[in-house]
C-alpha positions in Angstrom: 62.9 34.0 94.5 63.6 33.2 98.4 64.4 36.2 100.9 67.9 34.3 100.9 68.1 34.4 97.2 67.3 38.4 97.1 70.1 39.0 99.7 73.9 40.0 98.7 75.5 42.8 101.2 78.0 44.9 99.9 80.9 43.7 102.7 80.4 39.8 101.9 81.4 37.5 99.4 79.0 35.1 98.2 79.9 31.5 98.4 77.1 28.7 96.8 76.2 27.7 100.0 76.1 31.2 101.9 78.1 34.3 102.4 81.3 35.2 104.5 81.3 38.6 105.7 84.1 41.1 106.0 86.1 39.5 109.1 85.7 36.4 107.3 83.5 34.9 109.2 81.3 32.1 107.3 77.5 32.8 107.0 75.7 30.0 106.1 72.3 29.1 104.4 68.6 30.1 105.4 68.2 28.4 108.7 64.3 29.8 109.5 62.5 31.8 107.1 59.3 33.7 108.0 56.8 34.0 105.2 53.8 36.7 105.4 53.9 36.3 109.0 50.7 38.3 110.4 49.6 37.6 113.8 46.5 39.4 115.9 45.2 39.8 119.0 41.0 40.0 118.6 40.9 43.2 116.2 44.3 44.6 117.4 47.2 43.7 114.6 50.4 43.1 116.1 52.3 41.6 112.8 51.1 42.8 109.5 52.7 40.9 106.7 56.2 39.9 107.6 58.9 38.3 105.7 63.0 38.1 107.0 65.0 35.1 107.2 67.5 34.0 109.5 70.7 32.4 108.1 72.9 29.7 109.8 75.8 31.3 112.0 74.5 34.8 111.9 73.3 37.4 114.5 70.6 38.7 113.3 69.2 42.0 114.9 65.1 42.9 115.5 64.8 46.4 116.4 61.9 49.0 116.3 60.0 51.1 118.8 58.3 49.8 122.1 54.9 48.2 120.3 56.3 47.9 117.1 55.8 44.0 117.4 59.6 42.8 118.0 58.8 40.4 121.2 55.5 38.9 119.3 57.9 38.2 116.7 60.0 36.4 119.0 56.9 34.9 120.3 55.9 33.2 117.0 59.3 31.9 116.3 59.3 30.4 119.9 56.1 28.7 119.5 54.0 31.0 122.1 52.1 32.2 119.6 50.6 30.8 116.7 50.0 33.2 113.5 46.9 33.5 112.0 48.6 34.3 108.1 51.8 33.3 106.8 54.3 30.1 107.3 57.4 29.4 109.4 60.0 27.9 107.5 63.0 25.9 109.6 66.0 24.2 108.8 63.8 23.7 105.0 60.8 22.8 105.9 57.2 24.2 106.9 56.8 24.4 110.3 53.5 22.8 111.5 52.1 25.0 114.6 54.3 23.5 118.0 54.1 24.2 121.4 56.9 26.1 123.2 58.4 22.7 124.4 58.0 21.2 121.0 60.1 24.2 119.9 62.0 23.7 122.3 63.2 20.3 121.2 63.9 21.4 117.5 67.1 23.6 119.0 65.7 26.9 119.9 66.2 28.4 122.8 65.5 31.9 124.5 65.3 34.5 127.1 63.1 37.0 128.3 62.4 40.2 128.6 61.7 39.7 132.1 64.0 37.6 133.7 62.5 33.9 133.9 64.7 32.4 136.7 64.0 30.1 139.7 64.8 32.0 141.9 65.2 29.8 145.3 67.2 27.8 143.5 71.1 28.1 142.9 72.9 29.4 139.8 73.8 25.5 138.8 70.5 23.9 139.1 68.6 26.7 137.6 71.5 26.6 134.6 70.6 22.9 134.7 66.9 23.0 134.1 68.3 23.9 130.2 69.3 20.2 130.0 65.7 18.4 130.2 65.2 17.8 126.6 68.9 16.0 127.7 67.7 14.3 129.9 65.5 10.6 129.0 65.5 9.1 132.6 62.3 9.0 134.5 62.0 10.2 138.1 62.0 6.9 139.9 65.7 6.4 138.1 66.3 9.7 138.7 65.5 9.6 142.3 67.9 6.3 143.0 70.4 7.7 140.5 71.9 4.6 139.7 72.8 3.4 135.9 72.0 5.2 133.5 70.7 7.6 135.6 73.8 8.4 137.2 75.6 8.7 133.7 73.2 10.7 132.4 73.3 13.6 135.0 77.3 13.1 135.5 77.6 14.0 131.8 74.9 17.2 131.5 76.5 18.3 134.9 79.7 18.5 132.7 78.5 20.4 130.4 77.0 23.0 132.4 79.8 23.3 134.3 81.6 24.4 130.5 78.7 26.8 129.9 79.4 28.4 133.2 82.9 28.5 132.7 82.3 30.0 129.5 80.2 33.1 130.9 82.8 33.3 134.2 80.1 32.7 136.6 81.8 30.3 138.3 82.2 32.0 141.9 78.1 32.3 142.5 77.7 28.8 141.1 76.3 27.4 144.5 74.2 31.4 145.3 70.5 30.9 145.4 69.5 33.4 142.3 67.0 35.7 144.7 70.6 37.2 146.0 72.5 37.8 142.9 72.1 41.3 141.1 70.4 42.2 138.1 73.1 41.7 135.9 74.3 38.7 136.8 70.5 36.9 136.6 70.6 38.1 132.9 73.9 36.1 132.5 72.6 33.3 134.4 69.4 33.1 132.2 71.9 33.5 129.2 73.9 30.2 130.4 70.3 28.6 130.7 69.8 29.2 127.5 73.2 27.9 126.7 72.6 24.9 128.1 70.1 24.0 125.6 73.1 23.7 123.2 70.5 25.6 120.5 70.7 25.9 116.9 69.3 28.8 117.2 69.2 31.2 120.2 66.8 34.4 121.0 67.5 36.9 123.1 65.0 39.4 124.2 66.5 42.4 125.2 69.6 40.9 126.4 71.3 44.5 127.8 68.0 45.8 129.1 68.7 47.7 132.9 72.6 46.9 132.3 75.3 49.7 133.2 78.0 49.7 130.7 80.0 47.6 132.2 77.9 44.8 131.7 76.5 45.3 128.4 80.5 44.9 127.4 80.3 41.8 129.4 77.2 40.4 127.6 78.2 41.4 123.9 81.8 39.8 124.9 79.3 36.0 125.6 76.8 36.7 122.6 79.7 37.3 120.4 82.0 34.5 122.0 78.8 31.8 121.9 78.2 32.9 117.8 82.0 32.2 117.1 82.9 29.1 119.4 79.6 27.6 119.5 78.1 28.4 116.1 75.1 29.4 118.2 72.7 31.3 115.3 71.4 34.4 117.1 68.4 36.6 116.8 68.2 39.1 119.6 65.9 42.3 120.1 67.7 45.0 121.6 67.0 49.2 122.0 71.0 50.3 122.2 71.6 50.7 118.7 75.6 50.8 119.5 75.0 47.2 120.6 73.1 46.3 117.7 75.3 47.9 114.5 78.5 46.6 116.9 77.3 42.7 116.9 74.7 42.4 114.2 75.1 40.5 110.8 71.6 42.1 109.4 68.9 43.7 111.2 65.1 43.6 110.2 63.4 47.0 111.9 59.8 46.9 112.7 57.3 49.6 113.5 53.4 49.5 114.3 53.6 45.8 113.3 55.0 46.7 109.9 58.2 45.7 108.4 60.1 49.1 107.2 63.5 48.1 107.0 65.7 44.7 106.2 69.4 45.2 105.6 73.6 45.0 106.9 73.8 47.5 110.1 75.4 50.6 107.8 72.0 49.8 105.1 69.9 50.3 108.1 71.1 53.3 109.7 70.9 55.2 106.6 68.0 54.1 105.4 65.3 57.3 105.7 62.3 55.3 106.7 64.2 54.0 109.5 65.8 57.5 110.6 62.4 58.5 110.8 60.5 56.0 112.5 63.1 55.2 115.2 66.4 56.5 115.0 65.8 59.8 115.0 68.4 61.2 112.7 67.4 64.4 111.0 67.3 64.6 106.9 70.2 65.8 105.2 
């Protein structure tokens, strides 16, 4: 029996090809599946033995302590690194090893932990770098932008212009990003990502360094981008109000060890993960 097979929370109804959860949105199939996942680094083990699936329109939460193995996680799903145990399963299929671009162009996109921007280059033209698997011109058509060319950048210049619409960031549009606060990079590097137009979207540490006036902003997009994109999300974050408030499931992760897999109210009361992380104290 599959991961997805095993699943049933108690706030959903099952459906044959899915779940919908409480608010009624629709939760669809397994869209990536990892399988005995175990990844190391010489004789250090970052990922021992992990299994968690991803399912199509969710938001799927990876906490855990600093080390516990969350951003190596993202790493392997990304194609950065490569496993040395276990499978990744997407969209029904084993995944052969791929490079990061090759990833890429399967409809997974992601940001960083620390901020990945160009930075003497403007919020549009950074937010348009997340349109070159878009983009099938060479650079001598490119350069006289003529034809198909022209068409080509005319219509992913559209698009970006929606995605930053869509995150308000409309008025620094034409700012070089080396002059825009902290905050408003992350949401820049969140429109990049956007851009992509990905099946599946990860976000490492989206709120990290954000006051609370920006975390609201940023839930507001990651939940506005599940809901009117369909974007599939899996994001690693350390405010656990973020994560019960926007996750589906979370997996929780410690010393490289899965210890925890479950809906947000599962997870908080589960004692393993009171005690590895939360900090709760026993009843």
């Amino acid at each position: 029996m599959s991961l997805a097979e095993q699943y049933v929370a108690d706030d959903v109804a099952e459906t044959s090809d899915g779940y919908v959860t409480a608010d009624g949105r629709k939760i669809g199939g397994v869209m990536m599946e990892m399988r005995n996942i175990t990844l190391k680094f010489g004789g250090v083990v970052a990922i021992k033995d992990i299994s968690f699936d991803i399912r199509q329109g969710e938001i799927r939460a990876i906490i855990g302590p600093n080390g516990a193995g969350k951003s190596s996680m993202l790493n392997v799903i990304s194609g950065f690194y490569h496993p040395q145990e276990g499978e990744v399963w997407y969209n029904g299929a084993r995944r052969a090893p791929l490079r990061p671009y090759q990833v890429a162009r399967q409809g997974i996109a992601r940001t960083f932990q620390n901020i990945a921007l160009f930075e003497g280059m403007t919020v549009l033209d950074n937010v348009m770098t997340g349109r070159l698997n878009f983009m099938n011109t060479n650079l001598l058509q490119q350069a006289v932008w003529r034809g198909k060319a022209a068409r080509e950048e005319v219509h992913n210049r559209e698009f970006v212009e929606k995605i930053i619409d869509f995150l308000e960031i409309q008025a620094i549009r034409k700012t070089p990003v080396s002059r825009l606060p902290y905050g408003l990079k992350k949401r820049v590097e969140l429109a990049r990502a956007l851009a992509a137009e990905p099946h599946l979207l990860l976000l490492d540490e989206p709120m990290a360094g954000m006051n609370v006036e920006e975390k609201e902003d940023m839930s507001r997009f990651i939940l506005n981008a599940n809901d009117e994109f369909g974007t599939t999300i899996a994001l690693i974050e350390h405010d656990m109000g973020v994560v019960m408030d926007l996750s589906d499931r979370v997996v929780v992760m410690d010393y490289g060890k899965k210890i925890g897999d479950g809906t947000p109210d599962e997870v908080r009361n589960d004692q393993a993960v009171i005690d590895a992380y939360l900090g709760v104290a026993h009843d």
